[in-house]
OpenMM code with the backbone's topology and positions (N, CA, C; nanometers):
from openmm import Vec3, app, unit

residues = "UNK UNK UNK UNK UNK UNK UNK UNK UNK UNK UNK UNK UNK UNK UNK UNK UNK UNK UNK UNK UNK UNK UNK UNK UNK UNK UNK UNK UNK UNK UNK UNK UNK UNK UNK UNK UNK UNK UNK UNK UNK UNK UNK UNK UNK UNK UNK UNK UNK UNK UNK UNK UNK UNK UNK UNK UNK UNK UNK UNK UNK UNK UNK UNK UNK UNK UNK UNK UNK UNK UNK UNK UNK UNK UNK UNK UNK UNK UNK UNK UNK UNK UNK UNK UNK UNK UNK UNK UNK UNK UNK UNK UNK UNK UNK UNK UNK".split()
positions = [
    Vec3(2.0611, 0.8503, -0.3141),
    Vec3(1.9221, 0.8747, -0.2806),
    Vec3(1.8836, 1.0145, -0.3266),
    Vec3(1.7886, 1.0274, -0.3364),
    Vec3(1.6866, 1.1786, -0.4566),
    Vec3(1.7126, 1.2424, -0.2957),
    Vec3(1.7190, 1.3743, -0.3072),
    Vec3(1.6760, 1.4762, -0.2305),
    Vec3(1.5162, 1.4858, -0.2016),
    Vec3(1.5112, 1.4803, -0.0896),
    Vec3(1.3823, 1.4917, -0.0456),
    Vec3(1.3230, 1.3818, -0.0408),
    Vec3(1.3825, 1.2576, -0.0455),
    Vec3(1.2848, 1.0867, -0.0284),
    Vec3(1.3685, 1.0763, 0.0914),
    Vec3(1.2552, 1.0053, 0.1728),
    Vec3(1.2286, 1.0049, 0.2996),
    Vec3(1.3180, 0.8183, 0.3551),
    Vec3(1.3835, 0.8760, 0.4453),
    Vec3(1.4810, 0.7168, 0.4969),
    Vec3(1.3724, 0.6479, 0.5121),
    Vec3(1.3617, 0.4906, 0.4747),
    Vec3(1.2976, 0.4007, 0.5839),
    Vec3(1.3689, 0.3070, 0.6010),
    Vec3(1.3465, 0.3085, 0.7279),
    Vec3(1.3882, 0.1541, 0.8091),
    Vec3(1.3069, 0.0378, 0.8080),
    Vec3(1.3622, -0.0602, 0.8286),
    Vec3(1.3038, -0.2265, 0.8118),
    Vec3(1.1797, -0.2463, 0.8669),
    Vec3(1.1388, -0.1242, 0.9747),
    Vec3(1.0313, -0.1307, 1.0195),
    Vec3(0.9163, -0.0575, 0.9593),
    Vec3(0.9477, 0.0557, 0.8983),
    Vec3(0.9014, 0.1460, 0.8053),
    Vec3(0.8142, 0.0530, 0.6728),
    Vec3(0.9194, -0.0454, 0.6533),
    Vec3(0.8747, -0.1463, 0.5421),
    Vec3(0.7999, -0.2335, 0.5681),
    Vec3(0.7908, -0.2689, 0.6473),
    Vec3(0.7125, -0.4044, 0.7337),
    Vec3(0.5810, -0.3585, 0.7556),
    Vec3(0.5785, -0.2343, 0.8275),
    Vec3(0.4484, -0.1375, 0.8170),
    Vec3(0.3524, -0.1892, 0.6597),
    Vec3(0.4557, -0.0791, 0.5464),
    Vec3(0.3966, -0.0432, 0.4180),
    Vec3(0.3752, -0.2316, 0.3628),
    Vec3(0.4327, -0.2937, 0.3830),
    Vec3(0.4097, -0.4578, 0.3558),
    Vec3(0.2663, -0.4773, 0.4335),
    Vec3(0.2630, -0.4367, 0.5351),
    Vec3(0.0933, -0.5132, 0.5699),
    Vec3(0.0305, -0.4088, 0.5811),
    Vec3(0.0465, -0.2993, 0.5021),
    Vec3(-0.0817, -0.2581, 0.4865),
    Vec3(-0.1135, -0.2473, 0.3025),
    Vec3(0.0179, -0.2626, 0.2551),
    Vec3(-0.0339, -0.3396, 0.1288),
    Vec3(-0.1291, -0.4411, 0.1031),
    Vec3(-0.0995, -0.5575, 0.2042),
    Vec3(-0.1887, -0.6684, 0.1867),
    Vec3(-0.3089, -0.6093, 0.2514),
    Vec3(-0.3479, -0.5730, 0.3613),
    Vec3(-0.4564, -0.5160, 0.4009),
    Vec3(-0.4583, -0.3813, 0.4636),
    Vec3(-0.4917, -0.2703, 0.4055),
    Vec3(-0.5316, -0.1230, 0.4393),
    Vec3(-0.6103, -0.0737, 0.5467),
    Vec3(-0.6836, -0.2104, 0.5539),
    Vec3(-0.7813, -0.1680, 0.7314),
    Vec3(-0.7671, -0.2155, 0.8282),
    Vec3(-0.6151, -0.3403, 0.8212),
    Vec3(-0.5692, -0.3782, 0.9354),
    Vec3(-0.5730, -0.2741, 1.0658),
    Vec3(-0.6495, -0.3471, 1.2338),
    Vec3(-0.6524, -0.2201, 1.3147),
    Vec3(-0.4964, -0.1848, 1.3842),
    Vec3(-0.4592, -0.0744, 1.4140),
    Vec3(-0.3608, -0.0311, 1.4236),
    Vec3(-0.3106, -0.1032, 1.5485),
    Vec3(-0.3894, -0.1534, 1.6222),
    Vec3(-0.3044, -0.2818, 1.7370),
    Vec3(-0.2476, -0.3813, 1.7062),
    Vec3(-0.3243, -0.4750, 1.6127),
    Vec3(-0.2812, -0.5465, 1.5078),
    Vec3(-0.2127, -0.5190, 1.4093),
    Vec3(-0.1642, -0.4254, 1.3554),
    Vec3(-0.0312, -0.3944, 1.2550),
    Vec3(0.0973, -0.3481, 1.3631),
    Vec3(0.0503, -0.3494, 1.4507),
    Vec3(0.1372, -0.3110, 1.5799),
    Vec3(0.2012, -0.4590, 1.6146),
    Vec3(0.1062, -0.5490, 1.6572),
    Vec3(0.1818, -0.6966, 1.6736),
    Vec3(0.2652, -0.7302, 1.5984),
    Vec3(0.2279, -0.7227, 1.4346),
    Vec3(0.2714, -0.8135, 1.3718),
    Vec3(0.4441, -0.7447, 1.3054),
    Vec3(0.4355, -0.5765, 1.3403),
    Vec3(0.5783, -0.5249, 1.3015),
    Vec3(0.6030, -0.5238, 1.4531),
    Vec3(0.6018, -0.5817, 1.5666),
    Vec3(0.6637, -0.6423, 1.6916),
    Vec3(0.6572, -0.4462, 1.7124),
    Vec3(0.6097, -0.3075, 1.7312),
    Vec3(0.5982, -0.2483, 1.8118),
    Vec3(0.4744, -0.2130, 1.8573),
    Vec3(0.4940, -0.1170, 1.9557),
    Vec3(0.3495, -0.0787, 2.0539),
    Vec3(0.2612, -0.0407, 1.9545),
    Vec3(0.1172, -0.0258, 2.0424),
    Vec3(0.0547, 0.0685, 1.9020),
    Vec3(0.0784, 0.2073, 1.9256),
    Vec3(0.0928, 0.3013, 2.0158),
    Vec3(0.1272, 0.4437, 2.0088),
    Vec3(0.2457, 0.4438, 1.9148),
    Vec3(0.3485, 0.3841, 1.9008),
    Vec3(0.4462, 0.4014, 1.8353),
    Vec3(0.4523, 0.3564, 1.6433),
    Vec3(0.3516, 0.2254, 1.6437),
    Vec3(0.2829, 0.1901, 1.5122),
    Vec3(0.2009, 0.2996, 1.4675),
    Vec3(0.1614, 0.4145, 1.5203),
    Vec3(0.0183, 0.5199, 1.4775),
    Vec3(0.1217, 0.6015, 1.4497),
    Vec3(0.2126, 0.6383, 1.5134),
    Vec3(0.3299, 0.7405, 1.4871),
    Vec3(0.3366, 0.7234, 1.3266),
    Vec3(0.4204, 0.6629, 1.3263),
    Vec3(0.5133, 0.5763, 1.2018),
    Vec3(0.4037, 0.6004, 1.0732),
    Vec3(0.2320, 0.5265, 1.1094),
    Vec3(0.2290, 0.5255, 1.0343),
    Vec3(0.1133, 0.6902, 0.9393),
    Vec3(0.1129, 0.7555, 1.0807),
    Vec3(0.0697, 0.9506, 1.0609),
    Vec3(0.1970, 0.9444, 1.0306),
    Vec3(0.3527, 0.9659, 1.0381),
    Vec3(0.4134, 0.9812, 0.9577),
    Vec3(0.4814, 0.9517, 0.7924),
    Vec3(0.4262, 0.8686, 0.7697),
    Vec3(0.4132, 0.7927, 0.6358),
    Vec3(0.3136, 0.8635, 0.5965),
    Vec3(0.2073, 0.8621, 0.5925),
    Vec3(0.1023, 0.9605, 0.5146),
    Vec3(0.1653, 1.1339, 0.4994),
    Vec3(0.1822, 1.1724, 0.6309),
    Vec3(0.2277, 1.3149, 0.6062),
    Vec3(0.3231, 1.3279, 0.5177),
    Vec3(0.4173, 1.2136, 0.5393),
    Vec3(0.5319, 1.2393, 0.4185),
    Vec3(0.5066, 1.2281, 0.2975),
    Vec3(0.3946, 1.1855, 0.2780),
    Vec3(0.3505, 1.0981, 0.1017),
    Vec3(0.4040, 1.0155, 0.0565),
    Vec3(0.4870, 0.9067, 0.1777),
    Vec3(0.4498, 0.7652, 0.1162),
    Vec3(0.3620, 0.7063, 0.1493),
    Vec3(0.2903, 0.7423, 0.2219),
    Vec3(0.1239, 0.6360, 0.1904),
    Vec3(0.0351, 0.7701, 0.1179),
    Vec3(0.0254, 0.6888, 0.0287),
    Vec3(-0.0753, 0.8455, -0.0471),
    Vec3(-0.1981, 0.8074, -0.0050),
    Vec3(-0.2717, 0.6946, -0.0620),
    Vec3(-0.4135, 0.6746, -0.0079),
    Vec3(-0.4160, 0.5228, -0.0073),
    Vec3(-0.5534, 0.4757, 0.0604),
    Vec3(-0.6122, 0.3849, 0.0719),
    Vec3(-0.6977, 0.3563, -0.0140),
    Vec3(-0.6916, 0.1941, -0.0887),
    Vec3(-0.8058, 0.1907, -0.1542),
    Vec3(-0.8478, 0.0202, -0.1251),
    Vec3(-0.9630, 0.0740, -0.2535),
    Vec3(-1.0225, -0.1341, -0.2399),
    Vec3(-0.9963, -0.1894, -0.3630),
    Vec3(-1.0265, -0.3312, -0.3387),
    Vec3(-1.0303, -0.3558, -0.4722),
    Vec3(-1.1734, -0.4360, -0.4669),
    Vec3(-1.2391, -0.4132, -0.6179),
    Vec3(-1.3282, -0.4646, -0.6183),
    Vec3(-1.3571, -0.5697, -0.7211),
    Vec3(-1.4409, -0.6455, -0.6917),
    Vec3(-1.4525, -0.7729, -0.7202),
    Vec3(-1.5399, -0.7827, -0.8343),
    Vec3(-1.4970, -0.7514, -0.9654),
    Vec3(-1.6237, -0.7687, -1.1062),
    Vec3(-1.7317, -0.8124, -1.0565),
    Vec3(-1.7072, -0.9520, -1.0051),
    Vec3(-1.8115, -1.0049, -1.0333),
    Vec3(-1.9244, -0.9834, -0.9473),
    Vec3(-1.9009, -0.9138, -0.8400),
    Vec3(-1.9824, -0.8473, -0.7588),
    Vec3(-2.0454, -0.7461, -0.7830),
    Vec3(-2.0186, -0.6451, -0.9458),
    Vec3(-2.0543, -0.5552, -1.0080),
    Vec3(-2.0999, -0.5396, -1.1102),
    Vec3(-2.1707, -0.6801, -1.1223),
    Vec3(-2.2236, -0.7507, -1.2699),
    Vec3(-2.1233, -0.7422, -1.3811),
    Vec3(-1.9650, -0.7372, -1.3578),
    Vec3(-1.8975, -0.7798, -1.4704),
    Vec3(-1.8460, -0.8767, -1.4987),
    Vec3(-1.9061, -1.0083, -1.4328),
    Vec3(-1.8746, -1.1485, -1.4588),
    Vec3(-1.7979, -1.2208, -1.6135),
    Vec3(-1.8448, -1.1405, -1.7013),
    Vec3(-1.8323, -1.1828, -1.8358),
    Vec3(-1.7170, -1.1176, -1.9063),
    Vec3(-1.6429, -0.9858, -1.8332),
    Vec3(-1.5643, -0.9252, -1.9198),
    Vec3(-1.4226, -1.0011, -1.8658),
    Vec3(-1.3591, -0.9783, -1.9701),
    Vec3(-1.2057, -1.0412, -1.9448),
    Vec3(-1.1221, -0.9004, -1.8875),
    Vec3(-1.0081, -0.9869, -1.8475),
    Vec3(-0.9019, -0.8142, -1.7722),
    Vec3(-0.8457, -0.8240, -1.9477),
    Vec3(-0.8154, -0.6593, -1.8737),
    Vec3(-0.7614, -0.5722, -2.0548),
    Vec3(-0.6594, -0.5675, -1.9659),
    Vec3(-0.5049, -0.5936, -2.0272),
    Vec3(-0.4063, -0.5179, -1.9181),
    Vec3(-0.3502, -0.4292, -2.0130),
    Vec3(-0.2862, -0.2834, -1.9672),
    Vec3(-0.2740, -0.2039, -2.0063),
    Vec3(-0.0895, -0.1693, -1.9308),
    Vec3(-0.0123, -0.1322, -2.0490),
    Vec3(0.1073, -0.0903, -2.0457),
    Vec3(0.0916, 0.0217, -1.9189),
    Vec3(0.1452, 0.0477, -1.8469),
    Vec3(0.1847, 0.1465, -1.7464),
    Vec3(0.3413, 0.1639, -1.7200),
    Vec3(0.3140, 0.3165, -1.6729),
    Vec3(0.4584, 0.3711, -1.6344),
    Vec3(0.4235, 0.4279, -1.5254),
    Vec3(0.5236, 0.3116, -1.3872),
    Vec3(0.5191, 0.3586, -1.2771),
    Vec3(0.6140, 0.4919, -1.2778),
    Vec3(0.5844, 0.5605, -1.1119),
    Vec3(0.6937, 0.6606, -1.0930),
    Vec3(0.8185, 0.5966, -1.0204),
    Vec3(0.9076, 0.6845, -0.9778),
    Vec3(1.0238, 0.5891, -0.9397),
    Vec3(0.9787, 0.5779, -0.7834),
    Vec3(0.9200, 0.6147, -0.7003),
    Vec3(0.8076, 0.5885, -0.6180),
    Vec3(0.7674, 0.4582, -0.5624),
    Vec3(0.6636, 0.4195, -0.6571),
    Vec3(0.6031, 0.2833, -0.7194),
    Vec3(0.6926, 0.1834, -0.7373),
    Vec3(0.7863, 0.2306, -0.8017),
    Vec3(0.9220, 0.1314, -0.7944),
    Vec3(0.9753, 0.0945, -0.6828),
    Vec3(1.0380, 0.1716, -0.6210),
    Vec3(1.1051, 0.1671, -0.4727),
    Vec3(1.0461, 0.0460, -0.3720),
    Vec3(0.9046, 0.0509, -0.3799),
    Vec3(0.8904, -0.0605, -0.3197),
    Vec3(0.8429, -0.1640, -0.3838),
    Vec3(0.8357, -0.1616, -0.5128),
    Vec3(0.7844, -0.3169, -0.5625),
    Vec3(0.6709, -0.3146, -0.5667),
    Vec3(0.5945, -0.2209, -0.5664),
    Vec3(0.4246, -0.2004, -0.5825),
    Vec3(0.3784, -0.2783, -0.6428),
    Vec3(0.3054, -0.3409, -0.5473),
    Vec3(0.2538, -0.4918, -0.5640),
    Vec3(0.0594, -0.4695, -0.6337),
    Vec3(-0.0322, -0.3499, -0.6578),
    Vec3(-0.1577, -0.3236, -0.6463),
    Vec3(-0.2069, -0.3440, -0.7590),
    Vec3(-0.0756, -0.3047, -0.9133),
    Vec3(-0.1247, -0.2906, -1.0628),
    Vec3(-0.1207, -0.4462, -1.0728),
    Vec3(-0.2934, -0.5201, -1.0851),
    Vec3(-0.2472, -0.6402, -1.1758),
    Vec3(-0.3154, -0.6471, -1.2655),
    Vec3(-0.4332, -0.5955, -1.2963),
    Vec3(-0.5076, -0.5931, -1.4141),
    Vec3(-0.6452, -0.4791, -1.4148),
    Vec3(-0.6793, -0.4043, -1.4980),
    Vec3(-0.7975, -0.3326, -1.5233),
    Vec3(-0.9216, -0.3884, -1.5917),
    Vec3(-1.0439, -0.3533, -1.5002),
    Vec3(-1.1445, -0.4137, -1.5836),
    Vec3(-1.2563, -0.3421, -1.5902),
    Vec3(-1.3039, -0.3425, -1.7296),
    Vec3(-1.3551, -0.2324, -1.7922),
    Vec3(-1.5018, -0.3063, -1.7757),
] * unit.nanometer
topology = app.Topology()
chain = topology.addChain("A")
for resn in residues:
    res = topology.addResidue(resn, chain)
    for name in ("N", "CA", "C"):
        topology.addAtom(name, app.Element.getBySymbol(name[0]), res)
């Protein structure tokens, strides 16, 4: 393991797993579903941000909701960091211009 990357545990992951799928899940509800409290789910997950594995939150948005109905996805070669790797970063699937 790199110096300076941060342990996680199975629960740590389970966290970063649903809030992959959803980022605005409320913190009672990401609390159920990784089976702890929510004081202890808010912990975990102010500690994940402070550490910089959750860097930010985002959306995704929907072309066609932005009058780009007509353009096709361009996909574009990328180089994750080893980061991005670690967990299987599920967010890169296509860019649209």
């Amino acid at each position: 393991m790199q110096k300076g990357t941060p342990v996680l545990d199975k629960t740590d992951k389970a966290i970063l797993k649903q809030l992959q799928t959803n980022s605005r899940i409320p913190n009672s509800e990401l609390a159920n579903k990784v089976k702890l409290s929510a004081s202890a789910c808010l912990k975990r997950v102010s500690r994940l941000r402070r550490e910089g594995t959750i860097k930010r939150f985002a959306a995704v948005i929907s072309p066609v909701d932005i009058g780009l109905s007509g353009v096709l996805p361009r996909y574009r070669r990328i180089r994750l960091s080893a980061e991005d790797c670690r967990f299987g970063y599920l967010g890169i699937q296509g860019f649209y211009y």
